[in-house]
C-alpha positions as CSV (number, residue, x, y, z in Angstrom):
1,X,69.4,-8.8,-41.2
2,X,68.0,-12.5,-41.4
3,X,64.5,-12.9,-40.8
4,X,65.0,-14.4,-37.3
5,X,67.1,-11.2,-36.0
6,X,64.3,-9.4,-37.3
7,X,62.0,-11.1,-35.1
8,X,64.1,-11.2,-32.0
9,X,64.3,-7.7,-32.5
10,X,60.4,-7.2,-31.9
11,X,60.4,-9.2,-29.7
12,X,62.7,-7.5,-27.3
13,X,60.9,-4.0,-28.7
14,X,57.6,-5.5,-28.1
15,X,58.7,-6.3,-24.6
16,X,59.8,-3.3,-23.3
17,X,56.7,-1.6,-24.3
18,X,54.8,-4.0,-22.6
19,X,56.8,-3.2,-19.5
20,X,56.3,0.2,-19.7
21,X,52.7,0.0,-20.3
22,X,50.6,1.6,-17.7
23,X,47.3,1.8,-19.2
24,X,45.2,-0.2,-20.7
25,X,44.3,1.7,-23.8
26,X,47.9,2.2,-24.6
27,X,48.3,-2.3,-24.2
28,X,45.8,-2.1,-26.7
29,X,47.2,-0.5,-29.3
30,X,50.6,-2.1,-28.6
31,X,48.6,-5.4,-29.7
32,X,46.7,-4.1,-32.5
33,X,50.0,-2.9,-34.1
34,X,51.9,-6.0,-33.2
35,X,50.0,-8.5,-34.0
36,X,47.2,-7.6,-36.5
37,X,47.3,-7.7,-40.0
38,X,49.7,-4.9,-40.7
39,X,51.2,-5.8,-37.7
40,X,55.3,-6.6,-37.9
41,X,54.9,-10.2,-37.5
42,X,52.9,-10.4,-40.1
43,X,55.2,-8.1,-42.6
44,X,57.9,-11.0,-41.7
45,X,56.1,-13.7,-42.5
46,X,55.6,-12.2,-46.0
47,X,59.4,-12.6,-46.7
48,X,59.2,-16.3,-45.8
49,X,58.9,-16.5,-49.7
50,X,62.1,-16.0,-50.6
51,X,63.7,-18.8,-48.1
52,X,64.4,-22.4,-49.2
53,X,62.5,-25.3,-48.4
54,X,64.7,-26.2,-45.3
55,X,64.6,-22.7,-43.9
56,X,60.5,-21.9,-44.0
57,X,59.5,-24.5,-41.4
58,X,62.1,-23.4,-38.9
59,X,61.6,-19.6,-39.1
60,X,57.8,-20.3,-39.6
61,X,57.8,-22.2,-36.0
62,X,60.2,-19.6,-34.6
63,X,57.5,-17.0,-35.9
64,X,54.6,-18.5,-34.2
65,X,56.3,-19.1,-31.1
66,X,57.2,-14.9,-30.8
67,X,53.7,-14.5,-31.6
68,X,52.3,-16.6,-28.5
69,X,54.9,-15.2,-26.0
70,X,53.7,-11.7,-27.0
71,X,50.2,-13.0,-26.5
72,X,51.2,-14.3,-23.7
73,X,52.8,-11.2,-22.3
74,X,50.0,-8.9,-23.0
75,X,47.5,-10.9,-21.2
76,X,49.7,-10.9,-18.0
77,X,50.1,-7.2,-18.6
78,X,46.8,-6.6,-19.0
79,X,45.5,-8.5,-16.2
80,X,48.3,-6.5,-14.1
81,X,46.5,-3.5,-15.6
82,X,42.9,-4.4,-14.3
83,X,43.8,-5.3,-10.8
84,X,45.7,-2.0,-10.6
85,X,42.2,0.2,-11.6
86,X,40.2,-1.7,-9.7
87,X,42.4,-0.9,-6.8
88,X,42.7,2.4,-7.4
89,X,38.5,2.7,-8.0
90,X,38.3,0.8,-4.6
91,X,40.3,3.0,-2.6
92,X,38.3,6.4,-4.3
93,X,35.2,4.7,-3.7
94,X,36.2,3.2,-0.3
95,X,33.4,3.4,2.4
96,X,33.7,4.2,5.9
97,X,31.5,1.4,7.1
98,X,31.3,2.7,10.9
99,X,29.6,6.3,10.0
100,X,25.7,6.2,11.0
101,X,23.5,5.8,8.1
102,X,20.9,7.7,7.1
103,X,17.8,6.8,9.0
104,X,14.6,5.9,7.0
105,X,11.4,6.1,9.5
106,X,8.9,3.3,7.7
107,X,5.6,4.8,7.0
108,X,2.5,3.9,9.6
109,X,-1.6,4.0,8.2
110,X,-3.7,6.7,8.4
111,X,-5.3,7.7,11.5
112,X,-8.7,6.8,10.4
113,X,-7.4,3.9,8.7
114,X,-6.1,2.4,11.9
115,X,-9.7,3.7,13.2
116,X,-11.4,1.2,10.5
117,X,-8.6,-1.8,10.6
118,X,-9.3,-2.0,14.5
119,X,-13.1,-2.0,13.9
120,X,-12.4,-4.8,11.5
121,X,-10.5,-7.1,13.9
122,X,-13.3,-6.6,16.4
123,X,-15.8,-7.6,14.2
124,X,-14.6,-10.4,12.6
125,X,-13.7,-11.7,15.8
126,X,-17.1,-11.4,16.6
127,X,-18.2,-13.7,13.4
128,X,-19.4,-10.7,11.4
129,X,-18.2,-10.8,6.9
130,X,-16.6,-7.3,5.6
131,X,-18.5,-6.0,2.7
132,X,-18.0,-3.8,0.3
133,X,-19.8,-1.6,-2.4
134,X,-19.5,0.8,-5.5
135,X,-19.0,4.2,-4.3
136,X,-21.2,5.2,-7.7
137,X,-24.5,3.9,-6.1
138,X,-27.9,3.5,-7.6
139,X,-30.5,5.7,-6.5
140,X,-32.8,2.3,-5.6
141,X,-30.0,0.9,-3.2
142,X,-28.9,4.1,-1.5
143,X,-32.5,5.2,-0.8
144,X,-35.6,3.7,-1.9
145,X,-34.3,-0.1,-0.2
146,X,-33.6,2.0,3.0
147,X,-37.2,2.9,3.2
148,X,-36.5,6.3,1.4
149,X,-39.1,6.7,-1.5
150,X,-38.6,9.7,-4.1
151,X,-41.4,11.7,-2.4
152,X,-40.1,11.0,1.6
153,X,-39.6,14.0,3.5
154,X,-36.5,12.4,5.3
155,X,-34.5,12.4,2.0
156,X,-34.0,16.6,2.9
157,X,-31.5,15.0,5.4
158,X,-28.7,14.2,3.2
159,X,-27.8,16.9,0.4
160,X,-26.9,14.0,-2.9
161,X,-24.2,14.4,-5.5
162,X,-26.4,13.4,-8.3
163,X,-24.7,12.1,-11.5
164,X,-27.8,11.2,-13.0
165,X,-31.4,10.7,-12.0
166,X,-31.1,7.7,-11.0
167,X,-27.3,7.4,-10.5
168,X,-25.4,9.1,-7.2
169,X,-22.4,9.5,-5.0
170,X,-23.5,6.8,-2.0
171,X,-24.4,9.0,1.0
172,X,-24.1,5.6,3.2
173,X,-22.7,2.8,3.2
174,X,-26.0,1.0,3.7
175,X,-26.7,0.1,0.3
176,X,-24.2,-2.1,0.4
177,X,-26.5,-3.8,3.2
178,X,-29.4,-3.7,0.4
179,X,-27.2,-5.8,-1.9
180,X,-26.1,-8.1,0.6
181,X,-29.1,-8.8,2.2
182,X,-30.9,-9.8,-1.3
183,X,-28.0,-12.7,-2.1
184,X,-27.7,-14.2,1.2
185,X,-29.4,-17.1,2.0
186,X,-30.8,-17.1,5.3
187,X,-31.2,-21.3,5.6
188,X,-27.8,-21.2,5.5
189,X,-27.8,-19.1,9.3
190,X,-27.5,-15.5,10.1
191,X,-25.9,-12.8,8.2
192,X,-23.7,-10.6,10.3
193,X,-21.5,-8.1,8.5
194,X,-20.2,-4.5,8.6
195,X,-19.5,-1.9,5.4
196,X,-16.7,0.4,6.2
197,X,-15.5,2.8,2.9
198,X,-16.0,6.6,2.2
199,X,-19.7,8.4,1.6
200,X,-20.4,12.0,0.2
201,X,-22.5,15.0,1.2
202,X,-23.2,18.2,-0.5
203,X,-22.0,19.2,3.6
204,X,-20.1,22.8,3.4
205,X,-16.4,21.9,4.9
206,X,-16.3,23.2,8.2
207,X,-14.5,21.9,11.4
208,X,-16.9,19.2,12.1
209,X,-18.4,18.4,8.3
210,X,-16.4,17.7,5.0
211,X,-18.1,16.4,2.1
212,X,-16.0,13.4,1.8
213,X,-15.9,10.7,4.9
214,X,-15.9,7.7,6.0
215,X,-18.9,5.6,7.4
216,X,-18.5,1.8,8.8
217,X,-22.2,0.5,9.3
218,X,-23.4,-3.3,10.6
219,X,-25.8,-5.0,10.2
220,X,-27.4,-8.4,11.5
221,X,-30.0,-10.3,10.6
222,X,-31.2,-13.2,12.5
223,X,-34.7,-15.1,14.3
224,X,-34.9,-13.9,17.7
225,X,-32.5,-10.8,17.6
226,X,-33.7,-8.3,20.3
227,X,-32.5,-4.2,21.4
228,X,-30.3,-6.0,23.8
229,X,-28.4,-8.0,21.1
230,X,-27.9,-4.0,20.1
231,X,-26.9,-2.5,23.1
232,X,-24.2,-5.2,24.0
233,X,-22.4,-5.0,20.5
234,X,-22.2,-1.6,20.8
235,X,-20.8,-1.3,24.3
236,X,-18.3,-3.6,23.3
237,X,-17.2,-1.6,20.3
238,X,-17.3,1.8,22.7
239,X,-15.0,-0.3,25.3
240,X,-12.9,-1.7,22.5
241,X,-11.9,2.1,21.5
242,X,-12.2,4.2,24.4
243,X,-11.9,2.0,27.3
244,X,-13.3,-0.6,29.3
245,X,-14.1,2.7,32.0
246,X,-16.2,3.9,29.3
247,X,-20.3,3.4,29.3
248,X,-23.1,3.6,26.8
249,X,-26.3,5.2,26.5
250,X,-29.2,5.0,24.3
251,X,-31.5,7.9,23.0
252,X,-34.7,7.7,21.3
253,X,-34.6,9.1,17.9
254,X,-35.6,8.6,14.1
255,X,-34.3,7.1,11.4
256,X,-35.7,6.1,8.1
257,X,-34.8,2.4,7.8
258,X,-35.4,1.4,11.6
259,X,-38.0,1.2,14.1
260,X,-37.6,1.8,17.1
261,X,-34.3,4.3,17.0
262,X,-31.7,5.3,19.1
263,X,-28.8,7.7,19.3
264,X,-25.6,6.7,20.8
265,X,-23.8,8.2,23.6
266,X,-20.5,7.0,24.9
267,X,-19.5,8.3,28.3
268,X,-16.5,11.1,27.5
269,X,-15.4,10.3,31.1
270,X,-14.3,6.8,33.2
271,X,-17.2,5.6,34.8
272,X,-17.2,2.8,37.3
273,X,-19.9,1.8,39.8
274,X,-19.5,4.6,42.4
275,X,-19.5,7.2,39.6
276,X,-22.8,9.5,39.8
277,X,-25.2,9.8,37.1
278,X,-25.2,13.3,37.5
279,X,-21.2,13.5,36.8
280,X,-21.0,11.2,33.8
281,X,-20.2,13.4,30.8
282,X,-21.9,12.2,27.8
283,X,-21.4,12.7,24.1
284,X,-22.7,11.3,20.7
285,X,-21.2,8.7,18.9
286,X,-23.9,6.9,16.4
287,X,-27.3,5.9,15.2
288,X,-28.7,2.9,15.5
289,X,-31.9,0.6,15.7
290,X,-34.0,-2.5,15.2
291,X,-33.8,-3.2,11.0
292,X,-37.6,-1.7,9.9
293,X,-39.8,-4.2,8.3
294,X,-40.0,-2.8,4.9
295,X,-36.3,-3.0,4.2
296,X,-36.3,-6.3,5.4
297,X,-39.2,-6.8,2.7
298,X,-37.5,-4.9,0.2
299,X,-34.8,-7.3,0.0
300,X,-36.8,-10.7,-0.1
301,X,-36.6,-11.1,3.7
302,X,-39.7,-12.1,5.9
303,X,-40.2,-9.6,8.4
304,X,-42.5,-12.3,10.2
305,X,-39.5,-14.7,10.9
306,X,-36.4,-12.4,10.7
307,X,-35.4,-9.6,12.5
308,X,-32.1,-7.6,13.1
309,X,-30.1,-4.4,14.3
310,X,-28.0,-2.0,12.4
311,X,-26.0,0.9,13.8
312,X,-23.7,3.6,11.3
313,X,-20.3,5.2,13.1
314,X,-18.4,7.7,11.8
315,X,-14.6,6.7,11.8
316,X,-13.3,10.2,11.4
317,X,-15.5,11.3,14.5
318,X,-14.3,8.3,16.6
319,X,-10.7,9.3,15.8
320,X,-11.7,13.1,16.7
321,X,-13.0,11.9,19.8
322,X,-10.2,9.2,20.6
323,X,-7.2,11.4,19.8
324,X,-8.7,14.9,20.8
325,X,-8.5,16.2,17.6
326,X,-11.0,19.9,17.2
327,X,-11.0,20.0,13.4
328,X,-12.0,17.4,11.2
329,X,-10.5,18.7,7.9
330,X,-6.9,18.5,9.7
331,X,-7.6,14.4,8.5
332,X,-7.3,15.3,5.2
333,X,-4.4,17.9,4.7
334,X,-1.7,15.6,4.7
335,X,0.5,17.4,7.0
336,X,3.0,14.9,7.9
337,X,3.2,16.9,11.3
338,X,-0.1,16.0,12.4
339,X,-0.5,12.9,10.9
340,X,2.8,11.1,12.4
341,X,1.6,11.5,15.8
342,X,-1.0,8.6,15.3
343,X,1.8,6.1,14.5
């Protein structure tokens, strides 16, 4: 058999397994053993030695042009091949695009977050800077700049997580009013601010105490500030929380780092101007009080020209109050079943 039947013998062999191909790893081996190497092709070309001069050329070109149409072939095959799986993945895969999805509820703050982000937007819409502290606070800054000195009776009040001597868990959030009040530069104007962020008590967890919570104080300082500069921030945060049915009232008490003092009351029931006095239902809510002159000294300010207010609220017991909530330690269990009712 000449060398060119040969060849037009593979090819039509070739071909018909091409044709009958019907998977892709099968095409592949078809091409490795046709046209590598050892393939056939090859092995003909081997015998071209023994033709004459004339003949080479001829079956040489006849060779190569086998070689390409069987290239040729298993490219047309094997792209045949590909569109055939990747129908056949499609239609196992296929999704039914008009079943519901699944439903994903997005996620919502904490209730006493919210408490502490809508105290934010009232204040800064009211001038007032946010200002923040380390929650590892010196002993100088938590107490002795709020008027507490080592030996003061007052410091039996709040039971301290000491890490050191001098170093402690911040049982307020007024030192951060200590270092703020000793870089602001009062020629500049007033310095209004407030210091949300979480305190700690050696308290025993009960349904009203934990020893982890959260305090937001504020503080202003300012010529001319007076208790009625006091009382009207303060019934504007009350009404901007409970209501604008809702009334304050203030009650003289004691606190270390002001003079005169006042506890807080916000009316539990709407109040309007034929209410009774005798009906008004009243509970606490905060301390407050005119800044006392030795903090003010304490941090480089004149007590002579500058005076202010500051006030402490408790966010978890405003949320306890808003929301109705009897135990405060139902905050911090991270039931979803509680907490997603505050969305």
């Amino acid at each position: 058999m000449s060398l060119q039947d040969r060849l037009n013998e593979l090819k039509a062999t070739v071909l018909t397994q091409i044709n009958d191909t019907k998977h892709l790893d099968l095409l592949n081996e078809i091409r490795v053993n046709t046209l590598g190497k050892k393939g056939p092709i090859t092995e003909v070309l081997r015998g071209m030695k023994d033709l004459s001069a004339e003949e080479r050329p001829v079956i040489g070109a006849f060779a190569n042009e086998i070689r390409d149409l069987l290239k040729d072939a298993l490219e047309v095959k094997k792209a045949e091949l590909e569109t055939l799986a990747l129908n056949a993945q499609l239609a196992a895969e296929q999704i039914d695009v008009s079943l519901p999805g699944a439903n994903f509820e997005p996620g919502h703050a904490h209730v006493i977050q919210q408490i502490i982000e809508q105290l934010e937007d009232q204040f800064l819409g009211m001038g007032y800077q946010i200002a923040e502290g380390p929650e590892v606070e010196e002993d100088k800054y938590n107490f002795e700049m709020m008027n507490l000195p080592k030996d003061h009776p007052a410091r039996d009040m709040q039971d301290t997580f000491y890490i050191t001597p001098e170093i402690l868990m911040r049982t307020q959030t007024s030192p951060v009013q200590a270092r703020t009040m000793e870089k602001h530069d009062f020629t500049q104007g007033a310095l209004k601010m407030i210091s949300p962020g979480r305190v700690y008590r050696r308290d025993t967890d009960d349904a009203t105490h934990s020893h982890q919570f959260h305090q937001v104080e504020g503080l202003v300082i300012d010529k001319h500030i007076t208790m009625a500069d006091l009382k009207g921030t303060l019934l504007k945060v009350a009404q901007e929380l409970f209501g604008e049915k809702h009334q304050i009232r203030l009650r003289p008490s004691y606190f270390p780092f002001t003079e005169p003092s006042v506890e807080v009351d916000v009316s539990w029931n709407d109040v309007d101007e034929n209410t009774k006095p005798e009906d008004i239902e009243w509970i606490e809510v905060l301390g407050a009080g005119m800044v006392h002159p030795n903090v003010l000294k304490m941090a480089g300010v004149d007590p002579e020209v500058y005076g202010g207010f500051a006030f402490g609220l408790g966010p978890d017991r405003f949320a306890m109050l808003k929301y109705g909530v009897d135990d405060i330690r139902n905050f911090y269990l991270n039931d979803v079943r509680f907490l997603s009712q505050f969305k």
